[in-house]
C-alpha positions in Angstrom: -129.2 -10.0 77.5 -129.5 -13.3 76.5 -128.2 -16.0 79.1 -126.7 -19.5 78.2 -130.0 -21.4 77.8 -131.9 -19.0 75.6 -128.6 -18.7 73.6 -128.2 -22.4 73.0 -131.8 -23.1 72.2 -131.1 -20.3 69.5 -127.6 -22.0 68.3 -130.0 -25.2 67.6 -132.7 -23.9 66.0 -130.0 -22.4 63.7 -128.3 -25.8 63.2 -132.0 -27.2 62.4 -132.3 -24.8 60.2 -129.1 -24.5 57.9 -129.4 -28.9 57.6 -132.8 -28.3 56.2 -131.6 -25.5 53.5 -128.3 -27.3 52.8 -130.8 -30.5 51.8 -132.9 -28.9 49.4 -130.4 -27.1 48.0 -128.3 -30.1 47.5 -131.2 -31.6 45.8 -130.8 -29.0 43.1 -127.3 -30.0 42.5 -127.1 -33.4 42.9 -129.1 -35.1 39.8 -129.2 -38.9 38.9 -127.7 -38.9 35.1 -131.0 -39.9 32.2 -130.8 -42.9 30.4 -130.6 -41.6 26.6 -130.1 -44.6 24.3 -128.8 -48.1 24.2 -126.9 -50.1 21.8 -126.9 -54.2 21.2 -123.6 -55.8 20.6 -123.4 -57.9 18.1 -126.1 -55.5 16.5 -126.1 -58.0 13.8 -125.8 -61.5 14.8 -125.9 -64.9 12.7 -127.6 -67.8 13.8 -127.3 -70.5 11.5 -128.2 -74.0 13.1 -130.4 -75.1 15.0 -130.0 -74.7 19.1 -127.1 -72.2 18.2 -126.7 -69.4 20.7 -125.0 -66.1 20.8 -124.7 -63.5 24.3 -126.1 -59.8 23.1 -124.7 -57.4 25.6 -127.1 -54.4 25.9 -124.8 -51.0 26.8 -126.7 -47.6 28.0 -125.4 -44.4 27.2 -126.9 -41.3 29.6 -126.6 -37.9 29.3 -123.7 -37.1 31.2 -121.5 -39.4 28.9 -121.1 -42.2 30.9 -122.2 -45.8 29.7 -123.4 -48.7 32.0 -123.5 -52.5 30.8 -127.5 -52.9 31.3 -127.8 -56.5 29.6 -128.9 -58.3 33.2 -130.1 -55.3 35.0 -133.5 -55.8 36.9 -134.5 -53.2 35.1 -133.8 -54.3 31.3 -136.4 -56.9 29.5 -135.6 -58.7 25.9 -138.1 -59.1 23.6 -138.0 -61.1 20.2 -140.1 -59.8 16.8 -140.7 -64.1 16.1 -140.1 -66.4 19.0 -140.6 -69.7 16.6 -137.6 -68.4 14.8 -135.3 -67.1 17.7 -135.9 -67.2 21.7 -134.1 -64.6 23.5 -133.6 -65.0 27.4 -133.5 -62.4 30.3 -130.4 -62.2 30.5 -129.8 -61.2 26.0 -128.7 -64.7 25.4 -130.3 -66.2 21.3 -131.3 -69.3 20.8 -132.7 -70.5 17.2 -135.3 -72.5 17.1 -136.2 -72.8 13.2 -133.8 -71.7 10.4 -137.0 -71.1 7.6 -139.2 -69.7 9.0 -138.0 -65.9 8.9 -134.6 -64.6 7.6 -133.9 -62.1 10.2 -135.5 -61.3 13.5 -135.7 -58.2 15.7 -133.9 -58.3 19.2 -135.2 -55.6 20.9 -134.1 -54.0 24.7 -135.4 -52.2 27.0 -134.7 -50.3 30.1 -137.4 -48.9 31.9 -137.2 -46.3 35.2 -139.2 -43.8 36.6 -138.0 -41.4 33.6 -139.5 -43.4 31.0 -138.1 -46.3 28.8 -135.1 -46.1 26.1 -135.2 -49.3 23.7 -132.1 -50.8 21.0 -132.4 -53.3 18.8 -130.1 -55.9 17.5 -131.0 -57.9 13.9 -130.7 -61.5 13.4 -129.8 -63.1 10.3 -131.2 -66.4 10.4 -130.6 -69.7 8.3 -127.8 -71.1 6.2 -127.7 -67.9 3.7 -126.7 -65.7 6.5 -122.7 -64.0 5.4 -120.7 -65.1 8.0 -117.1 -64.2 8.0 -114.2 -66.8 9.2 -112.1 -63.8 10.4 -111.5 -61.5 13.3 -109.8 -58.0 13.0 -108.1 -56.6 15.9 -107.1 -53.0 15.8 -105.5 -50.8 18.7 -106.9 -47.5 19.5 -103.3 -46.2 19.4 -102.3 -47.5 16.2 -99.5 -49.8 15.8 -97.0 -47.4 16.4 -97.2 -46.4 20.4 -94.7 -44.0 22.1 -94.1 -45.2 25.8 -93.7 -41.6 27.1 -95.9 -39.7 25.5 -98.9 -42.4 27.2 -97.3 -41.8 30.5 -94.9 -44.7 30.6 -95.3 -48.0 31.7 -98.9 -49.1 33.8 -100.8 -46.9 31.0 -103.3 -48.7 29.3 -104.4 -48.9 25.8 -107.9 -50.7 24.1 -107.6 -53.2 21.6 -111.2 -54.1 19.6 -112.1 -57.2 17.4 -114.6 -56.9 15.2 -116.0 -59.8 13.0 -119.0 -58.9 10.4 -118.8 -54.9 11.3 -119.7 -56.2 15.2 -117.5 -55.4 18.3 -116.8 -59.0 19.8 -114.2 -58.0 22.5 -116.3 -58.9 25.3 -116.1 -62.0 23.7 -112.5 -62.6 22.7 -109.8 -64.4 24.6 -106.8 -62.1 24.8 -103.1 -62.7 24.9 -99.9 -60.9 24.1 -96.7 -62.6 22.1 -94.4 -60.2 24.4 -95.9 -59.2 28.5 -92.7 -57.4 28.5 -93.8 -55.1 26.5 -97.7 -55.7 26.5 -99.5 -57.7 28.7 -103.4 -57.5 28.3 -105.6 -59.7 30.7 -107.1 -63.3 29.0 -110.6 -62.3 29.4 -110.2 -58.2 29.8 -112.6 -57.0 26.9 -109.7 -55.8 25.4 -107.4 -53.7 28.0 -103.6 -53.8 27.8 -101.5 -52.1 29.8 -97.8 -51.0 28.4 -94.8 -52.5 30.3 -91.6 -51.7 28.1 -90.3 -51.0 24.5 -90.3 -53.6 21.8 -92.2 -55.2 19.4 -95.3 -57.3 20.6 -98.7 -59.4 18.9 -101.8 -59.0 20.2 -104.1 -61.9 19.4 -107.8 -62.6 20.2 -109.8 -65.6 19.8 -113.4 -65.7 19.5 -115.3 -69.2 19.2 -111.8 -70.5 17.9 -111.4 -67.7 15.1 -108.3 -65.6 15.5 -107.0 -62.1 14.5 -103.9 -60.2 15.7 -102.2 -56.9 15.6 -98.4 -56.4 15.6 -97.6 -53.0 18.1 -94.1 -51.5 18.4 -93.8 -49.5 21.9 -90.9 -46.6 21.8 -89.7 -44.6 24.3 
């Protein structure tokens, strides 16, 4: 028969035991998501005097579907193909420094970890030829035609995008809403809006002083 002492020194070694097979076990389960790719927004910018600058935001995707804004990360470095045509900093911010030089120039990104490195790139049109566009779309993920109830009523949220020259400039935009009653979206909220009520409201976004808008009836 075992007395108390023995049977407590067993009851620990036990204990010892199941923390150390419960941690490598874990360790099988519990795996850091892989960086897969990485996209450059504007992924075609237009620089077109010089000592103009545009903010690239650099967004990684991994393999377990989540994405992670990566443009300032410790990790992340920004490179340019011609640096006596366009300068980018640490942080994806473009600078041109000569408009004839080049025509374009490659802004490349990179994220490197102890799984390797995944790159994007971004292209620059440089000089007075670039096509530029003077407008901004804005477009609702929803439509323009939103049913209150069937997004779960009022507090759901809904994304609104502006594009100008095929590029996402959301991040950029500032927001507002002709009716918070009925939408109210957040000045500098990369394009969130959250439903309030029925009626009829304009969404509008301004980048750099350009401005599109989308009209949006909410029913019940």
């Amino acid at each position: 028969m075992l007395n108390t002492k023995q049977k407590i020194k067993i009851t620990g070694c036990l204990g010892v035991l199941f923390v150390f097979a419960f941690g490598a076990s874990c360790n099988g389960f519990f795996v850091n998501p892989s960086l897969t790719s990485i996209s450059v927004t504007p992924a075609t910018p237009s620089l077109t005097a010089i000592g103009q600058t545009q903010q690239l935001t650099a967004t990684g995707t991994y393999n377990d579907g989540t994405t992670q804004n990566l443009t300032a990360a410790s990790s992340t470095t920004w490179s340019s193909s011609n640096t006596s045509a366009v300068t980018v900093n640490n942080t994806g911010l473009i600078k041109a420094v000569s408009l004839t030089i080049v025509s374009s120039v490659t802004i490349t990104v990179t994220n490197t970890t102890s799984a390797g490195a995944v790159s994007g790139t971004a292209t620059v049109c440089v000089g007075s030829t670039c096509s530029t566009s003077s407008s901004i779309t804005v477009t609702c993920n929803q439509g323009t035609s939103i049913s209150l109830s069937a997004n779960g009523g009022a507090g759901s949220q809904i994304q609104f995008v502006a594009t100008q020259n095929g590029s996402n400039v959301s991040s950029q935009a500032t927001w507002s809403s002709s009716n918070s009653s009925v939408i109210s979206i957040s000045s500098t909220g990369s394009g969130v809006a959250t439903l309030e009520g029925t009626g009829t409201a304009t969404v509008t976004a301004n980048v750099s002083g350009l401005t599109g808008a989308v009209s949006v009836t909410v029913t019940q």
